[in-house]
N, C-alpha and C positions, 0 to 999 in steps of 0.2 A: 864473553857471552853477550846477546843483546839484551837491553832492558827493557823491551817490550812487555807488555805483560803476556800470559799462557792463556790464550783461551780457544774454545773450542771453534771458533773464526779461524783459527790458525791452526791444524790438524791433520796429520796424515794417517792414513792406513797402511804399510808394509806389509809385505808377504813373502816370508820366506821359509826355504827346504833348509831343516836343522837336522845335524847326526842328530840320532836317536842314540844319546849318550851322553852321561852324568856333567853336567857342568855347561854345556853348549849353549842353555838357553840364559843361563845364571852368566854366561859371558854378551848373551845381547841385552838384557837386562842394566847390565852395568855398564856397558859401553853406552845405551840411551840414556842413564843417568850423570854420567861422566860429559857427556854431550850438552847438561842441563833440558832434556828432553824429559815429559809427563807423560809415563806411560797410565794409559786408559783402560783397554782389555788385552788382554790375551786370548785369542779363540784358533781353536785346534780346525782346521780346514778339512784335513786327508792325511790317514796316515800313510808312507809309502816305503817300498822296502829299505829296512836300516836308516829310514828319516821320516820327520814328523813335518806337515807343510802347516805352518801357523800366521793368523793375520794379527799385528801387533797395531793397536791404536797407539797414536804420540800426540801429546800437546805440545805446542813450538810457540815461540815466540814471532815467527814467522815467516815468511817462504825460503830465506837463504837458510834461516836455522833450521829448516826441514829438511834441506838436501845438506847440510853440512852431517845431518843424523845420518840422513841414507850414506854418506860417502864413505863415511866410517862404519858401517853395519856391513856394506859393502867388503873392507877388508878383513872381516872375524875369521879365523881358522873352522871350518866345517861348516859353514855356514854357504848359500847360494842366495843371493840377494834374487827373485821372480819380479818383484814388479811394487810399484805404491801409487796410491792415488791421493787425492787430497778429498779432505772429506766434506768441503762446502761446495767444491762441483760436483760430487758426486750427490749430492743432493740436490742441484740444480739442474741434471739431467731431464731432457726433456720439459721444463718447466717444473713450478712448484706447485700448479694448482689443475682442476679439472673440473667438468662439466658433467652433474648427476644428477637424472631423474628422479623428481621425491613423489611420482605414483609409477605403476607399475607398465609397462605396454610386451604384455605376455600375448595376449588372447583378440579376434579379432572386435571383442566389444571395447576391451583395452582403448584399441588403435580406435575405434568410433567414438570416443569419449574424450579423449585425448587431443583427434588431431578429427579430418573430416568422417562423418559430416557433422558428428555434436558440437567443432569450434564453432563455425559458422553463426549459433545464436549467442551464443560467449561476443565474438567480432562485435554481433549489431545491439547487445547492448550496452559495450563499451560506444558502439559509433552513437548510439542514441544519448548518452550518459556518460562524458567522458571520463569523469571522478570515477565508476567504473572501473578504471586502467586499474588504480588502486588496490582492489579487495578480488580482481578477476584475472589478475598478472604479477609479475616478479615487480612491476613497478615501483609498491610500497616498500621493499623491503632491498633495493638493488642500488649502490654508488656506483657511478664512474669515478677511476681514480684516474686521471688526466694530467699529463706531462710532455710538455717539447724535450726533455731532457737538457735543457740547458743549464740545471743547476742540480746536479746531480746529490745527494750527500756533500762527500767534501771533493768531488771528482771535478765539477765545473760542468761548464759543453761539452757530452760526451756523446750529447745526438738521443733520439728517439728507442733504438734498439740497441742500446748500451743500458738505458736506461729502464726497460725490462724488468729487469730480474727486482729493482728496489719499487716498480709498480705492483709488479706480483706481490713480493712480499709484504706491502701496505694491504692489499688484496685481503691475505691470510690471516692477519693482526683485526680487519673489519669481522669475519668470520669468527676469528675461536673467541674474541673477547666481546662482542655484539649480538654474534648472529646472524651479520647484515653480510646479504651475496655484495659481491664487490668486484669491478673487472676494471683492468687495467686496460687504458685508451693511451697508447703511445702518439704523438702526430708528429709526420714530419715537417712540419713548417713550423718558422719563427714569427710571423705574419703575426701582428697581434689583434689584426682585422679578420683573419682568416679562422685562425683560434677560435677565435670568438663566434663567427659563422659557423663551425664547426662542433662546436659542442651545445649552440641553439639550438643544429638539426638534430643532435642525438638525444636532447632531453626526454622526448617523450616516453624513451625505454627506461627513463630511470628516476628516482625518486630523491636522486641529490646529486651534487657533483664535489667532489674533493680536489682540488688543484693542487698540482703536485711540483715542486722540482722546476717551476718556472721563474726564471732571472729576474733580478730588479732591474729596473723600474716596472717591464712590460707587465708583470705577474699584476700590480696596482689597478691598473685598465682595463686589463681582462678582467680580475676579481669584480671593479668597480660597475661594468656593465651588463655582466652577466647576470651580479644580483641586481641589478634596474631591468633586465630586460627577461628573466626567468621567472617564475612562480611556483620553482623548488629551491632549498637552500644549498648555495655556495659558498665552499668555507675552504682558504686556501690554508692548509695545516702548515704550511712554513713558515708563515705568516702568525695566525693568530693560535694554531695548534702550540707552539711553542711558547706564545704570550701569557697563554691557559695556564699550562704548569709551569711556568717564572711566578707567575703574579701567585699562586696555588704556595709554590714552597716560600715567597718572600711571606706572604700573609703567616706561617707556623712561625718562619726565622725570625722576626719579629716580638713576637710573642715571647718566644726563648729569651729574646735579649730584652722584654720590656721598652718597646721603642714605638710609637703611634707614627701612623703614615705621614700626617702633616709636618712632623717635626725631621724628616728624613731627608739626607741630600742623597740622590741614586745619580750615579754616574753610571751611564750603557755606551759602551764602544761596539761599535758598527751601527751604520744606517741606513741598511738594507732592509729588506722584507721582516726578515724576524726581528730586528733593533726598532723597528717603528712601530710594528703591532705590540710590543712589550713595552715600549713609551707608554703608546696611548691605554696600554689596559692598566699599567702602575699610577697614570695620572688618573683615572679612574676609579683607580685604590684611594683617593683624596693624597696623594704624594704631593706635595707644589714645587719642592725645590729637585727639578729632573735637569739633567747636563748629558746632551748626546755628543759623542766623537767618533769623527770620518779618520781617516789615515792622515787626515792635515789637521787635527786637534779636536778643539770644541766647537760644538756649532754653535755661532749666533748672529745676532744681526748684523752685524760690522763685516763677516764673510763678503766678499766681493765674488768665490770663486764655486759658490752653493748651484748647483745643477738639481732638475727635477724637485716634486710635490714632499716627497719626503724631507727632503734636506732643510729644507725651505720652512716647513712647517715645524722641525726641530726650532729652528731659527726663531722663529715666530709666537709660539706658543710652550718653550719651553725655556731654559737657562735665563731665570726671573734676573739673577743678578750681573747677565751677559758677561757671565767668563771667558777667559780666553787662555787660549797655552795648548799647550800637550794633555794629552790622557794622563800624562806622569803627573802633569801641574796642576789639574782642575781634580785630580779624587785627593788631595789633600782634603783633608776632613769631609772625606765621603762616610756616610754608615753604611750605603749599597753599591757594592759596584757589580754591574752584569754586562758579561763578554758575549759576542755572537757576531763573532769575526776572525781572528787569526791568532795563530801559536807563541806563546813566549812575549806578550807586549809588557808584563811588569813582571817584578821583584819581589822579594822580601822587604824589601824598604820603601815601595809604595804602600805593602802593605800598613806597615808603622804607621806612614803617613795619615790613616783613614782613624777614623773619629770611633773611642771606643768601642769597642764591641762591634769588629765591623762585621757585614757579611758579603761574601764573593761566591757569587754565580760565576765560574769561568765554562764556558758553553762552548767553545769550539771544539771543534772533534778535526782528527783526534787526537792532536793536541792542543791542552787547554790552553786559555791566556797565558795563565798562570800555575804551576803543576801544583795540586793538594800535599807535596809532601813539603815545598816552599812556604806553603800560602798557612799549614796549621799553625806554625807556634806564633803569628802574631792575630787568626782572627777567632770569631767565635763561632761562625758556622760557612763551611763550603759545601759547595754543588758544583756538580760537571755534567758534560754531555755523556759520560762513558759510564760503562755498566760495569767495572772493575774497580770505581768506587764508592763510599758513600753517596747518596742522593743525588742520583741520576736524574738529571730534566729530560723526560722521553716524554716525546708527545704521545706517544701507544696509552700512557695514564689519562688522555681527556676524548680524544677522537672517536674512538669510538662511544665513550657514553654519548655525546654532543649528537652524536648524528644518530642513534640510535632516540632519543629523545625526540628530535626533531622530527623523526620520520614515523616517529607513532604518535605525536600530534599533527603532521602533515602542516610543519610550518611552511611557509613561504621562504623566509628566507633565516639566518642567524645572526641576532641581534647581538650589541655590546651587552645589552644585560643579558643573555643567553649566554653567552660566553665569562660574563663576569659571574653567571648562577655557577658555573661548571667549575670554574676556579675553586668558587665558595664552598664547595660539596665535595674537591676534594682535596681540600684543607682540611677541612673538617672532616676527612673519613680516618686520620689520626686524633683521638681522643685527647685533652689536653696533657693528662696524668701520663701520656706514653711518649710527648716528645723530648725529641734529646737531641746535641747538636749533629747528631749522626746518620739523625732521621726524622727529617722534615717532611719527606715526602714519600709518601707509600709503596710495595712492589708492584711495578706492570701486572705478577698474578694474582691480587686479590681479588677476590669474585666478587667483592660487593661494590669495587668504583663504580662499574657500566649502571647499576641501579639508581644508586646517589644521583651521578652525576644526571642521566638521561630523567631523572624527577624534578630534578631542580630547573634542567633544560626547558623538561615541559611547562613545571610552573610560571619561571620566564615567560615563553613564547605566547602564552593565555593571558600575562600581566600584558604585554607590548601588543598584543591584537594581533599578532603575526599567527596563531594556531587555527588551523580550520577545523580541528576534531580537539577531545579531550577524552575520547574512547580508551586512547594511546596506554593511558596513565597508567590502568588496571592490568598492563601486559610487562611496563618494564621489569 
């Protein structure tokens, strides 16, 4: 059987014509269970003569385990195998999201209120009063979530309209846990000139921009000039959305093991988009002694073969006592090590290697560095990218409060101390008396992060002179 885990990402619907007689369902029943399949519901469709037509939900492990269920359901005695679907496209039919009126346009006053002739004086005092746009349009309350699609999840360049459905679904996560309308801007160019023109022209309709899903280095450039050349906030979530809650669960992990930021050695393997913005926000954290590593070791000065701003500035401003070796060789008496690169890079016996009480972030998806069932018996606290085990680092925990925050004081743009408030707020939305090595980091559904976090945002943005209002405050 595979040892993927069951989850509802991996899912089918079946449908089939069963005799109507004793035993028949009690034999697909057990053939899905004998198969390692999760059945989920049973729901009776239509009954028809001397049979009963029923849609059987299954949890799988995943797509070959789903048709290896169908193959064998297929040969039960009395049994008609009709048809199965998978139940993540069929929720992704036709899109996930939609476009809906929040006044009404019934009646012809409706329609003059709404659109001509009553927009017309709406138009000329936004044209007289641009700040206007704000409180007379979708502006204040509307993200672009914008992606070339070159860095998909864990897909890679998969292009613009592959890249869809993880826009939409950033889209939906702005919505049920903010409030904030949110539309997904796919573009087909790599151009990192063009990007860039490209979502100048579309600012005016919206009140932030999220970058999404764009490669390193180029994501750097774009991010870097957007916010010099915009007067809404840009905040690319691969980047610093993941730095938010790293730096969010290392601040609890810490705590648990009685350990201060200064006395800490963090070793971060990859340095790319997300390994650079969780440098710089753990340096941040007063961390001094940080060691990043590329796929050819540690970075530091002595590197001859260091490419781009990132690498270079690892080099630079990090690794005080210029180590050098493999990722194996330099987290020798690590207390932090955080992954946000690739599957399987250590052991159980790097583990050892790491300085009492260590703690391990392994963040790739979907698989870890390092797996949690390796990595327990030698540390004291793990985290992963994945939602099947303890202490998931999901960016869905800071993003939306951060822009939410931001957009009801109408920052300019979002600051390192905006982003290190959002941390701060949601560390602190676990009470001290309730952490445990299990849970560092809070669920995606608790309804009070977006509050915390988008308060702390706003006080931020008011401390750094970035806020044009303070209105915001009394609505988070």
């Amino acid at each position: 059987m595979p040892n993927s885990p069951q989850s509802a990402s991996n899912s089918i619907i079946v449908r089939l014509k069963l005799a109507n007689e004793v035993g028949v369902l009690a034999r697909v029943t057990n053939t899905i269970s004998e198969m390692g399949g999760n059945i989920g519901a049973i729901d009776l469709v239509r009954p028809e003569s001397g049979s009963l037509v029923r849609d059987i939900s299954i949890f799988t492990h995943d797509v070959e385990h789903g048709e290896e269920i169908v193959s064998a359901l297929k040969a039960i005695p009395d049994v008609e195998f009709i048809n199965f679907s998978d139940r993540v496209f069929l929720a992704h039919l036709r899109g996930k999201m939609e476009v809906k009126s929040r006044i009404p346009l019934k009646t012809r006053d409706d329609l003059s209120i709404a659109y001509t002739p009553g927009v017309a004086r709406v138009c000329m005092a936004i044209h007289e009063n641009p700040d206007n746009a704000y409180r007379l349009t979708i502006k204040g309350n509307t993200i672009a979530v914008v992606t070339d699609g070159t860095a998909v999840l864990g897909l890679g360049d998969i292009g613009p309209a592959a890249g869809m459905p993880v826009m939409e679904g950033k889209a939906m996560l702005f919505k049920q846990f903010a409030n904030i309308d949110a539309w997904p801007i796919c573009l087909d160019t790599k151009d990192t000139e063009e990007i860039i023109r490209i979502v100048k022209a579309l600012a005016p309709g919206f009140g932030g921009i999220n970058l999404e899903d764009i490669s390193a280095p180029r994501c750097f450039e774009i991010e870097r000039r957007l916010q010099a050349e915009l007067d809404i906030p840009v905040f690319h979530d691969d980047q610093h959305g993941t730095a938010v809650v790293t730096t969010a669960g290392l601040i609890n992990a810490i705590k648990l093991v009685k350990k201060k930021p200064e006395n800490l050695k963090v070793v971060i393997s990859g340095a790319g988009a997300a390994g650079t913005a969780c440098a710089k926000m753990i340096v941040g954290l007063g961390v001094q002694n940080l060691i990043g590593c590329d796929r050819n070791g540690a970075l530091h000065q002595g590197r001859t073969d260091l490419k781009g701003d990132a690498k270079q500035w690892f080099a630079n401003e990090t690794n005080p006592k210029q180590e050098s070796g493999t990722l194996k060789d330099v987290i020798a008496g690590a207390d932090v090590f955080v992954g946000v690169s690739a599957p399987h890079l250590l052991d159980g016996s790097d583990m050892q290697r790491m300085a009492q009480d260590p703690i391990v972030f392994a963040m790739a998806n979907p698989d870890p560095e390092i797996m949690p069932e390796e990595a327990h018996p030698h540390v004291a606290v793990m985290a992963t990218g994945r939602s099947d085990y303890p202490n998931q680092i999901n960016n869905v925990l800071c993003f939306p409060g951060i822009f939410r925050g931001a957009l009801d004081c109408r920052a300019t743009t979002i600051s390192m101390a905006m982003q290190l408030a959002a941390a701060q707020a949601l560390a602190e939305s676990i009470d001290r008396q309730h952490l445990a090595a299990d849970y560092i980091i809070p669920s995606v559904f608790d309804a009070a992060i977006v509050p915390k976090i988008a308060t702390a945002v706003q006080e931020a943005a008011i401390r750094d002179g970035v806020a044009r209002s303070d209105k915001g405050k009394e609505r988070s």
